[in-house]
TORMARFI-353887 format. One line per 4 residues: number of its first residue (from 1); their letters; for each residue x, y, z of N, C-alpha, C. Coordinates in Angstrom, 3 decimals, padded with zeros to 6 digits. Each point is the difference from the previous one (the first is absolute). Layout:
! TORMARFI-353887
NUM) a) X:Y:Z:X:Y:Z:X:Y:Z; ...
! end
This chain:
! TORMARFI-353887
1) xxxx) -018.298:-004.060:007.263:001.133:-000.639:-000.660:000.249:-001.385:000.579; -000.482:-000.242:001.025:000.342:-001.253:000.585:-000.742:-001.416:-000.812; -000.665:000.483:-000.522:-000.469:-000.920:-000.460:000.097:-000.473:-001.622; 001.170:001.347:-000.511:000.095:-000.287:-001.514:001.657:000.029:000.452
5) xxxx) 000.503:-001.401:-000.788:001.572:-000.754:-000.258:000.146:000.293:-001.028; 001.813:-000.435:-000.128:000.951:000.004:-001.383:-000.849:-001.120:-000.593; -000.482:-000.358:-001.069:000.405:-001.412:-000.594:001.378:-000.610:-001.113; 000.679:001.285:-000.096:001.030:-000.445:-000.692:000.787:001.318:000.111
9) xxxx) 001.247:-000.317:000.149:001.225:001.038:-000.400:000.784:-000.825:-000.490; 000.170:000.870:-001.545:001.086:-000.267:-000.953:001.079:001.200:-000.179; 001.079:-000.635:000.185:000.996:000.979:-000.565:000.472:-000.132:-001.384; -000.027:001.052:-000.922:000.478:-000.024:-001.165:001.134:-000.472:-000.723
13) xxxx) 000.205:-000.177:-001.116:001.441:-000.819:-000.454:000.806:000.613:000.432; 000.212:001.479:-000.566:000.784:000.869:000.413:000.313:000.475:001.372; -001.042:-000.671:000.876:000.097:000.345:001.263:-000.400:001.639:000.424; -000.429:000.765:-000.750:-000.368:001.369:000.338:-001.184:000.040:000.851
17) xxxx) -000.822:-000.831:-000.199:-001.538:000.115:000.097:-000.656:-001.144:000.867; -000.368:000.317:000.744:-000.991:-000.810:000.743:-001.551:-000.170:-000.251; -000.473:-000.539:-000.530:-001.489:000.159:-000.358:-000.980:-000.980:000.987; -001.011:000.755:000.405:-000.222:-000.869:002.140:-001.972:-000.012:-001.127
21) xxxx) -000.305:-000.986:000.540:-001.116:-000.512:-000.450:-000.893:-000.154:001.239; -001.024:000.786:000.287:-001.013:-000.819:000.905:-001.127:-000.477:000.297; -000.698:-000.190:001.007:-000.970:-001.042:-000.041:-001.114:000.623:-000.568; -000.329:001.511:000.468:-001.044:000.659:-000.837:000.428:-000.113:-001.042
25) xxxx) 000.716:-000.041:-001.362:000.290:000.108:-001.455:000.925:000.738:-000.009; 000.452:001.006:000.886:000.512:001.193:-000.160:001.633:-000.300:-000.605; 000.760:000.666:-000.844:000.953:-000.382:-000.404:000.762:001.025:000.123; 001.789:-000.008:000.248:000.565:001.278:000.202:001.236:-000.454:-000.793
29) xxxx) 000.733:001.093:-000.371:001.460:000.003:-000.584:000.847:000.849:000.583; 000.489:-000.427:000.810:001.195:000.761:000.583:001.416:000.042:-000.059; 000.574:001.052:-000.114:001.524:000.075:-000.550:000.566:-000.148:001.333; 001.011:-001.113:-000.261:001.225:-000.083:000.843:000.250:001.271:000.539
33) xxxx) 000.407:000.756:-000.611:000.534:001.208:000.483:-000.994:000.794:000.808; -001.286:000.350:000.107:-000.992:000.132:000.664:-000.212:-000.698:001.103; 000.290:-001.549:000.552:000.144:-000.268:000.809:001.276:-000.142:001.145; 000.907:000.597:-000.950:001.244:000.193:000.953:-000.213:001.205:000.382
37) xxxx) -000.060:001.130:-000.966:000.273:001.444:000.843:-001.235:000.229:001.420; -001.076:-000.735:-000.524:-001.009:-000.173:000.503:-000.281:-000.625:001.456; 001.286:-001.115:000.125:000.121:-001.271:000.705:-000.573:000.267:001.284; -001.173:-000.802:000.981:000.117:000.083:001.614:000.977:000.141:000.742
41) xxxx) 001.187:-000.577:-000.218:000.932:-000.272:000.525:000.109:001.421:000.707; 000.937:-000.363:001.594:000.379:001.656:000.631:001.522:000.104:-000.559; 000.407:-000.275:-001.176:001.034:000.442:-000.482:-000.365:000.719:-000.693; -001.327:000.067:-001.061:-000.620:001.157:-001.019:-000.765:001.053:001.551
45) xxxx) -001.152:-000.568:000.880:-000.895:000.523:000.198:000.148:000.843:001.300; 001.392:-000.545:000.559:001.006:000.603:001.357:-001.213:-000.963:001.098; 000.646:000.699:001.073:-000.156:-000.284:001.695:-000.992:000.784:000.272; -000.492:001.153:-000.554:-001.134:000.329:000.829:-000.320:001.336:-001.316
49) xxxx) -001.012:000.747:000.745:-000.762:000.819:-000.697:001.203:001.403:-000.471; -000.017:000.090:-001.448:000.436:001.181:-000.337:001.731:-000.756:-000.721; 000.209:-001.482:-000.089:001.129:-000.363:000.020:000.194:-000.997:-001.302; -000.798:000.408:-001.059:-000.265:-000.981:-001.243:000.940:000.941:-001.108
53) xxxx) 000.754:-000.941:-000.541:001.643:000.191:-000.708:-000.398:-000.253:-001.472; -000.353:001.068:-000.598:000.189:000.035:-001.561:001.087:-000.990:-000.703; -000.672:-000.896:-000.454:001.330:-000.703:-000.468:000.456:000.017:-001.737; 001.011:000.651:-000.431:000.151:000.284:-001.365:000.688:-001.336:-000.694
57) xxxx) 000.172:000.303:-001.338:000.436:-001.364:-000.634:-000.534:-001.580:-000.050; -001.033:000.623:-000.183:-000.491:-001.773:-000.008:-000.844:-000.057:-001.382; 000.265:000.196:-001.109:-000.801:000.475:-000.744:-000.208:-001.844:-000.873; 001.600:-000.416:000.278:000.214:-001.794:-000.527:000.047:-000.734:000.377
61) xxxx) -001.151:000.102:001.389:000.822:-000.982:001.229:-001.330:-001.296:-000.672; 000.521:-001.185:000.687:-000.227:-001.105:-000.504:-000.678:-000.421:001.068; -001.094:-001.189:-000.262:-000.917:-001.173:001.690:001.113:-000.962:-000.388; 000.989:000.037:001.231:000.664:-001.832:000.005:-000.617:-001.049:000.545
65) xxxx) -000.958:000.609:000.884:-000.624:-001.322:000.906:-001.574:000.605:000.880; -000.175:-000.824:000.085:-001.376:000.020:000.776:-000.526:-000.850:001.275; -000.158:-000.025:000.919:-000.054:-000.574:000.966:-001.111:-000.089:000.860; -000.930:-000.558:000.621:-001.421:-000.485:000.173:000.787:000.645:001.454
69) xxxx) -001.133:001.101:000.625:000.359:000.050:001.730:-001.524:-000.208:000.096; -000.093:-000.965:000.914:-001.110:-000.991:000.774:-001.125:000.463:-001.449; -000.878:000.168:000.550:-001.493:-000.330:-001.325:-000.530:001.336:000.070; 000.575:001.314:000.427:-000.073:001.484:-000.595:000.897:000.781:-000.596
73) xxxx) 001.132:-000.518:-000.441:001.109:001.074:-000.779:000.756:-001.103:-001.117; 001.146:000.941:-000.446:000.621:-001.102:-000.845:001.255:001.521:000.480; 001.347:-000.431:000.447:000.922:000.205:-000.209:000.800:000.203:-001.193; 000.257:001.208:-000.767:000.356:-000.081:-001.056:001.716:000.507:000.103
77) xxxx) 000.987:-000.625:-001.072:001.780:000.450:000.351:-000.012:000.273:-001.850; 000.263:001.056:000.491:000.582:000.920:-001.413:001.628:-000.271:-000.270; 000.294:000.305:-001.708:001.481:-000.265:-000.206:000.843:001.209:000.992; -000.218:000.694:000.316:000.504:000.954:000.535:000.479:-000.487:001.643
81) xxxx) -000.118:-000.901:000.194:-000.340:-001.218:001.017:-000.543:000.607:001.118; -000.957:001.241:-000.376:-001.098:000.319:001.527:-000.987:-001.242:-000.356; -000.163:-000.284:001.528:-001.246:-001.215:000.368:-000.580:-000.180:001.125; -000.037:001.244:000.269:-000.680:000.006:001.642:-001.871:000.448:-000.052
85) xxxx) -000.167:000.555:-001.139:-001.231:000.116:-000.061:-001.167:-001.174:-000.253; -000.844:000.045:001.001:-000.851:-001.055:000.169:-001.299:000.665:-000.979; -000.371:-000.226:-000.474:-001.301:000.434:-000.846:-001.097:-000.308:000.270; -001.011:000.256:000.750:-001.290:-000.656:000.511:-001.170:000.004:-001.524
89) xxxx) -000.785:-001.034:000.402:-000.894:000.212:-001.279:-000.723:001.625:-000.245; -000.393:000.236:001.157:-000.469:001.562:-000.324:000.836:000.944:-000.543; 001.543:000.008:000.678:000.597:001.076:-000.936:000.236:-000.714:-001.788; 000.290:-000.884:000.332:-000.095:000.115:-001.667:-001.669:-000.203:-000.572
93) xxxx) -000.993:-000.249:000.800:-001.264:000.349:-000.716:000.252:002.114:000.229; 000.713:000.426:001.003:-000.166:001.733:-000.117:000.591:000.385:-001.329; 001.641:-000.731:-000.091:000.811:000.487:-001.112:-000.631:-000.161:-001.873; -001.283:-001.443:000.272:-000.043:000.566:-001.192:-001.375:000.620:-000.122
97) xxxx) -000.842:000.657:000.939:-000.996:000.492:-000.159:000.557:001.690:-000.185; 001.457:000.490:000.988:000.066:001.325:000.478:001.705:000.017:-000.888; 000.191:-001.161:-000.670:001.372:000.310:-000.516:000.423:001.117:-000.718; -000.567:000.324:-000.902:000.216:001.040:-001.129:000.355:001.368:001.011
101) xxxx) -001.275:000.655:000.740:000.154:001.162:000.805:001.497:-000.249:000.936; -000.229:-001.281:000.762:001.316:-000.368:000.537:000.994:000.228:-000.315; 000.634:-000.299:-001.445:001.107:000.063:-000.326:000.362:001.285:-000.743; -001.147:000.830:-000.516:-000.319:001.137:-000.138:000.822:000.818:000.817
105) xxxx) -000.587:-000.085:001.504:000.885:000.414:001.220:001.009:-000.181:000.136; 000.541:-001.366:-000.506:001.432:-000.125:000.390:000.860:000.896:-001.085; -000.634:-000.208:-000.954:001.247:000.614:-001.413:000.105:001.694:000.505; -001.801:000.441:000.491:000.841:001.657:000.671:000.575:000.083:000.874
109) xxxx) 000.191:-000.811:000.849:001.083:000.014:001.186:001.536:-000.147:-000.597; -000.290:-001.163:-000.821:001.598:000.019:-000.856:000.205:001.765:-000.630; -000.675:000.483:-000.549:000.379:001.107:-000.660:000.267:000.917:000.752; -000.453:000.031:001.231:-000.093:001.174:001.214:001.187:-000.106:000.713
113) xxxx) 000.734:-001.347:000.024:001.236:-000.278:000.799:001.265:-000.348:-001.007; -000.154:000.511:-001.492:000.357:000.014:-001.028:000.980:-001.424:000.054; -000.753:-000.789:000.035:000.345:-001.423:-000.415:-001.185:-000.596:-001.350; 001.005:-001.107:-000.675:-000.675:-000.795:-000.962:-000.665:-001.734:000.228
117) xxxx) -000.181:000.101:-000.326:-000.854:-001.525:-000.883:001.192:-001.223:-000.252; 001.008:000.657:-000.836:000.810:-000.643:-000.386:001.423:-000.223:000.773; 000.858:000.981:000.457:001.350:-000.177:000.715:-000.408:000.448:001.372; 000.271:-000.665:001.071:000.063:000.187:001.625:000.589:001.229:000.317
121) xxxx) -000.535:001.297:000.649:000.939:000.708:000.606:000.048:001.056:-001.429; -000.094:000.161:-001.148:000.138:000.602:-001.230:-001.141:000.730:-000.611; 000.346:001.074:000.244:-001.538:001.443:-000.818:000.048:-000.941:-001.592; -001.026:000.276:-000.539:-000.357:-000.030:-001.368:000.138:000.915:-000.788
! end
């Protein structure tokens, strides 16, 4: 991976979607919301092993901003105003190679801790 870069991240009009372009050709579409519940950050991923926080309700969350950290990540701040997650090029080259199964996982964790997609804290 070190040797294949972003060449472009666009965020969508709507702001849902991030679509990350790279140097091999490879092209990804990723939902906002996939990268928040998803986020590095140790506010999603906790302090240590066994300590990663299902996060419900993000089903509309919005990219407000994007932010270059040195020449391997891009800092991304959601409307929800989390912005602590740093994004390295590999996880978002992981998220959109392993996204689908990924978020797969997350939606049964939502169902298992009978939370939704849509309202914080609220069964479906």
């Amino acid at each position: 991976m070190t040797d294949v870069w972003p060449t472009e991240l666009r965020v969508s009009k709507d702001r849902h979607h991030l679509v990350v372009s790279f140097s091999d050709g490879a092209k990804f579409d990723l939902s906002a919301e996939m990268l928040r519940v998803l986020s590095p950050s140790a506010e999603v991923q906790g302090h240590g092993p066994g300590q990663k926080i299902t996060v419900p309700g993000k089903r509309n969350v919005g990219i407000m901003s994007m932010t270059p950290t040195g020449n391997y990540a891009v800092r991304i701040g959601f409307d929800d105003m989390h912005d602590t997650g740093i994004f390295t090029w590999a996880y978002l080259r992981e998220l959109g190679e392993k996204g689908p199964e990924l978020f797969a996982a997350y939606e049964a964790e939502l169902k298992e801790k009978g939370l939704s997609r849509d309202v914080a804290g609220k069964p479906h």
